[in-house]
N, C-alpha and C positions, 0 to 999 in steps of 0.2 A: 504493500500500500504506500508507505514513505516514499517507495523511487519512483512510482507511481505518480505520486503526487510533484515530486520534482520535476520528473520530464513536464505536466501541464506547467510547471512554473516558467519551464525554459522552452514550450514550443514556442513555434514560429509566429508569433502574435503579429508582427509586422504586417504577412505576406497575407495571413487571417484579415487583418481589417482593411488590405487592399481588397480584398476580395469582396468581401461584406459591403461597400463602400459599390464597388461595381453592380453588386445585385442591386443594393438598392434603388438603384438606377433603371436598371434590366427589369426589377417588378413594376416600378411606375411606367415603362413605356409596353411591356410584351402584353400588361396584365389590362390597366386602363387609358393607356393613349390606345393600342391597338387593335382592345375588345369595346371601347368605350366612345373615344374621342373621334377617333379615324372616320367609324361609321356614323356617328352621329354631326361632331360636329364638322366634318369634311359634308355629309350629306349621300356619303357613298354607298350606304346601303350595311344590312348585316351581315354579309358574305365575303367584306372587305377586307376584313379583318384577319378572318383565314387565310386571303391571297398574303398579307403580310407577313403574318405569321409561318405562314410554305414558304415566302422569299427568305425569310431571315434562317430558318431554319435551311433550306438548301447551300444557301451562301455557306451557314459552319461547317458543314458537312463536307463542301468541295473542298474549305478554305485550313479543315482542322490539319489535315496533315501536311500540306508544305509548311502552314503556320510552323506547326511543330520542327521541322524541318532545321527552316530558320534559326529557331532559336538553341539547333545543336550549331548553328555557326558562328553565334555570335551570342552574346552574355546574355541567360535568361531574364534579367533582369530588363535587358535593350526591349526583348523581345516583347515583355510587358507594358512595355512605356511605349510602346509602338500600338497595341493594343486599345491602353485607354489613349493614345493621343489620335486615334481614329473615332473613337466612339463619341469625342465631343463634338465634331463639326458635325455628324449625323443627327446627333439629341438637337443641337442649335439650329440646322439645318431646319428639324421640323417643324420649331417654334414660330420661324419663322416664314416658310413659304408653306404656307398651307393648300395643296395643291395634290388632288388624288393620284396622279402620276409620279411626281415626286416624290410621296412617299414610301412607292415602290421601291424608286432607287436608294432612298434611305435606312430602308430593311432593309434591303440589302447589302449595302453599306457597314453597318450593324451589325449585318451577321460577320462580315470578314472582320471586322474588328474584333470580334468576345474570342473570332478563333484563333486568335494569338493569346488568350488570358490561358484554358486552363492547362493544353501542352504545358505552354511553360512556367505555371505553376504547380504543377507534377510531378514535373522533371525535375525542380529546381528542389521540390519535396525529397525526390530521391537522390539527387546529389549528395545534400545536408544530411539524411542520413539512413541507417543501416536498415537491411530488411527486416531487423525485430521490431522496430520502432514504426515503417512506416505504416500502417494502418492506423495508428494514432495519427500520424500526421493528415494521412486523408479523411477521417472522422473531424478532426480539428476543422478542416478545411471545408467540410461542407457545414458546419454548425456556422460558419460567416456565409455561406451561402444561401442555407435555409431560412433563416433568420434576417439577412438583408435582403434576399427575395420578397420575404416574409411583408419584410416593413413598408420596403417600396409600396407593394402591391396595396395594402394597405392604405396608407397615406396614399396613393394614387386613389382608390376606391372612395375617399373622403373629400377631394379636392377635383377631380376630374370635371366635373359639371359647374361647380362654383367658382375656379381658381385655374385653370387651366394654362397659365401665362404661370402663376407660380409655380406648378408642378414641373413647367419643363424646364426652369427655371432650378427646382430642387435636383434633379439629374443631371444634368452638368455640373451642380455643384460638388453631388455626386462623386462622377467618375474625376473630377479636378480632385476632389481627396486622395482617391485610391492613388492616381497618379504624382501627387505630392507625396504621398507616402511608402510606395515605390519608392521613388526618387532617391529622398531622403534615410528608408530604413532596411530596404531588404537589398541584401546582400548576394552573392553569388558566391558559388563554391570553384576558388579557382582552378581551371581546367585539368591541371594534372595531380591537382590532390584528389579528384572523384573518384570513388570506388574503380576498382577496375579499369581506370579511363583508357582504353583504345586509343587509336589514333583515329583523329578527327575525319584523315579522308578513308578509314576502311569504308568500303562499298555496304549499302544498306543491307544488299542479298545474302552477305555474311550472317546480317544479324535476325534472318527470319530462321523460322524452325517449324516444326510438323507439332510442337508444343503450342506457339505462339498463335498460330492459325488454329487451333481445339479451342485455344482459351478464348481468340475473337469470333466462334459459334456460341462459345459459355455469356458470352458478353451479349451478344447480339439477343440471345435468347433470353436471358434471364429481364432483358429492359422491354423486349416485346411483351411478358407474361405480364409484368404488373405494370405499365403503363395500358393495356389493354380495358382496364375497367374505368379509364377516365370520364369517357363519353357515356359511361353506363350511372354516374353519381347522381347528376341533376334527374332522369327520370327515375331514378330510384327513391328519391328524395319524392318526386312528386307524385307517382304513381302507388307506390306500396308504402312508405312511410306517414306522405299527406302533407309534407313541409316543404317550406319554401325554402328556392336556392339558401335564400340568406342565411335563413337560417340554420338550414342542413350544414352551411360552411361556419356557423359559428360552433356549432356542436363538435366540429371536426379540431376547432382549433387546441384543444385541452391534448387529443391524442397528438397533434402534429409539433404540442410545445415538448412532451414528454418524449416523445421518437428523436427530438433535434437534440436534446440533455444525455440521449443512448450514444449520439454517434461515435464520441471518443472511446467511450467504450467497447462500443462495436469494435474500434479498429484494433483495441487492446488486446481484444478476442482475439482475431486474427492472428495478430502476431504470436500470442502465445499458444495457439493450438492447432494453427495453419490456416491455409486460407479458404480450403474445401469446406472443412466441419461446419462453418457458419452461415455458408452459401447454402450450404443443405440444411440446416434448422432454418434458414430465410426463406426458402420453399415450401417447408411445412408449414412454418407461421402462415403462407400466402394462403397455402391451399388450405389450411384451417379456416382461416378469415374468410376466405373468399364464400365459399360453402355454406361459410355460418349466414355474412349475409344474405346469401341467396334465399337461403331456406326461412327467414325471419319477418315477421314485421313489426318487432319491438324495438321501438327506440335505440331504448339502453342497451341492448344486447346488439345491435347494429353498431352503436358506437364503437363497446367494445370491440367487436369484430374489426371496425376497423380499425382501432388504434394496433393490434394485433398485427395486419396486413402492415401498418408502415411500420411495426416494428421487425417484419420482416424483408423491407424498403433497406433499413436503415444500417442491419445486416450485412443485408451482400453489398453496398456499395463500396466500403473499404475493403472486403476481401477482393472483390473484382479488382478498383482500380490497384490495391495494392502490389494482386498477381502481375497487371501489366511492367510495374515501376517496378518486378524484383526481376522480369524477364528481360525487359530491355536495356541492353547493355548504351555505356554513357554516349559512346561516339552517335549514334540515333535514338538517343531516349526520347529527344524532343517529338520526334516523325514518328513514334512507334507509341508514345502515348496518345501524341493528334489522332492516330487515328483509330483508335481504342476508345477514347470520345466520338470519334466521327462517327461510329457504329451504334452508340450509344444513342444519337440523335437518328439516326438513323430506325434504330429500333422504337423509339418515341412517333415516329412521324407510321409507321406498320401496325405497332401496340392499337394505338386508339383508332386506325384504320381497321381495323378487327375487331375493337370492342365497340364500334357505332356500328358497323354490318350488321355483328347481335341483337344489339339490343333492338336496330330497324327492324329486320328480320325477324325475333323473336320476342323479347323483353328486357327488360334489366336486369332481372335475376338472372336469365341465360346466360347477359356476358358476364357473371360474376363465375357461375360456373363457367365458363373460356377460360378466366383466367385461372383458376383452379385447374385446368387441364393444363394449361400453358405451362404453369408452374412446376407441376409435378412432373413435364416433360423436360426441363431442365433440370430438377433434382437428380433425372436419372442420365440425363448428359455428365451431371456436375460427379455421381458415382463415377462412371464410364472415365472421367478425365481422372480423379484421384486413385484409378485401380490402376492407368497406366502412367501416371505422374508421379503420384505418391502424395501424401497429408501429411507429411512430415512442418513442422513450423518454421518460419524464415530461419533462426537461428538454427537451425540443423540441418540446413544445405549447404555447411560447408564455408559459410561465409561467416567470417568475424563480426559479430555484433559490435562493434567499436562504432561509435557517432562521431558524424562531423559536424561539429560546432561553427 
């Protein structure tokens, strides 16, 4: 517990509230300029929003792995500040030329900017330090994620309609933090002190493997299975429970504050018992939760159910991203994280492509059960990988648990 408690003393708080600072930003524009403002107060209909939302998401997706790329060429930190210093003329951009076309290019825009944040903020995780540690480090890192997502969205949802000059106004002030504090606090691990560091020109095709390519099916699957029941919550909410969006989302927030207080811990899991074990209780969790809502229509036991499912969210994220950052060696950590993200968004944009099919097609309990199938089809991928991989814990592959400070 004490060392425990030391490493939160000493993680990367820096790199944490560039990031938090970034979401905040990204929930007031993806959540309410682009479900809210765009279609409303542009005039451009309800369907606008989505087109936005498919730009900016295609854009990461093309953008995440040369992103990554990049920043194995040049100091993770450059590659950051490259990131937020695109995202501000896109935010100012909007405020100001209010124009349904231009806002197209704006997401898009948007999206090439954020796919320079998480590559190399990843990488820059696994530089700084050793494989026992990093799953802490990714749990860390999404707790400033969920949380400034969290808040933007938030405050965007309270200002959108009445203040909309201010809000866009709060996002650049935003990503101007994150990028001051870049600047000013995070650090880089100089190139030939990182773990293992390679030489910078070996050839990427070195550093793929029949492992690397398992784990981005593990990846790709595990975000289609629970991103699946997104499109399934509002009419689940209104059809079988009888409550409103609003409400349904405020009942959610108790589970989604307790899941974002798991994630360090999650990651702690990870490192001390491997990276399989927890992917596969994050399966269970799904397909327990999933099941339960389906079959319910009690409130309270919905709740539960779902705080259950994100705590099975909240699980595999750091053992996923963790596996990529223990695989990819330093000379393309940046390009082989990109696009381990890339896949990820990727699986986001299929997920909830399958869970509106359902619930059109059938109901909303349907796609709860989908993603209860989805799930447990990855459990038995995530067997399949650890019987020829091995569950053995970062610390017993060999590698010196030593951190780089």
């Amino acid at each position: 517990m004490r060392s425990w408690l030391a490493w939160v003393r000493g993680a990367p708080h820096a790199l944490g509230l560039s990031v938090f600072c970034a979401q905040v930003a990204l929930g007031v524009v993806l959540f309410a300029v682009f479900q809210e403002f765009a279609p409303n107060g542009l005039g451009a209909g309800d369907a606008f929003g989505g087109y936005l939302l498919a730009l900016y998401g295609g854009a990461r997706f093309l953008a995440e792995t040369p992103a990554g790329a990049i920043s194995d060429r040049i100091p993770r930190r450059r590659a950051l500040l490259i990131g937020f210093a695109l995202m501000i003329p896109a935010l100012a951009l909007m405020a100001a030329v209010r124009e349904e076309r231009a806002y197209l290019a704006f997401a898009a825009l948007l999206g090439v900017s954020t796919a320079f944040i998480w590559p190399a903020t990843y990488a820059l995780g696994a530089d700084r330090y050793a494989p026992a540690e990093r799953g802490k480090v990714v749990g860390f890192l999404n707790v400033g994620q969920l949380f400034g997502f969290g808040l933007g969205a938030l405050i965007g949802a309270l200002l959108v309609r009445t203040s909309p000059d201010a809000l866009f106004g709060l996002a650049v002030a935003a990503v101007a933090a994150a990028l001051l504090t870049t600047r000013a606090w995070v650090r880089d691990v100089a190139r030939g002190e990182r773990e293992d560091a390679p030489s910078r020109h070996a050839p990427l095709r070195g550093a793929l493997s029949a492992r690397l390519f398992f784990l981005s099916a593990l990846i790709l699957a595990a975000t289609v299975g629970v991103s699946s029941l997104v499109p399934a919550i509002r009419p689940y909410g209104d059809d079988v429970l009888g409550v409103s969006f609003a409400r349904l989302t405020i009942l959610l927030l108790p589970a989604v504050a307790v899941g974002g207080a798991l994630y360090v811990p999650a990651g702690h899991l990870s490192d001390r018992i491997g990276r399989t074990r927890p992917l596969l209780l994050a399966q269970a969790l799904i397909v327990a939760g999933a099941l339960t809502v389906a079959g319910t229509s009690s409130i309270p036991l919905a709740m539960a159910a779902a705080a259950v499912i994100f705590g099975g969210q909240v699980l595999q994220v750091p053992a996923l991203n963790a596996s990529v950052m223990d695989l990819a060696p330093a000379a393309h950590r940046g390009a082989l994280i990109g696009w381990s993200v890339a896949l990820s968004g990727l699986g986001l944009a299929i997920g909830p492509a399958i869970g509106g099919f359902v619930t059109e097609a059938v109901d909303a309990p349907a796609a709860f059960r989908a993603t209860a199938a989805l799930a447990a089809g990855t459990a038995l991928l995530t067997l399949v990988y650890g019987r020829v991989h091995g569950h053995a814990p970062p610390a017993e592959d060999g590698v010196s648990p030593r951190t780089r400070r």
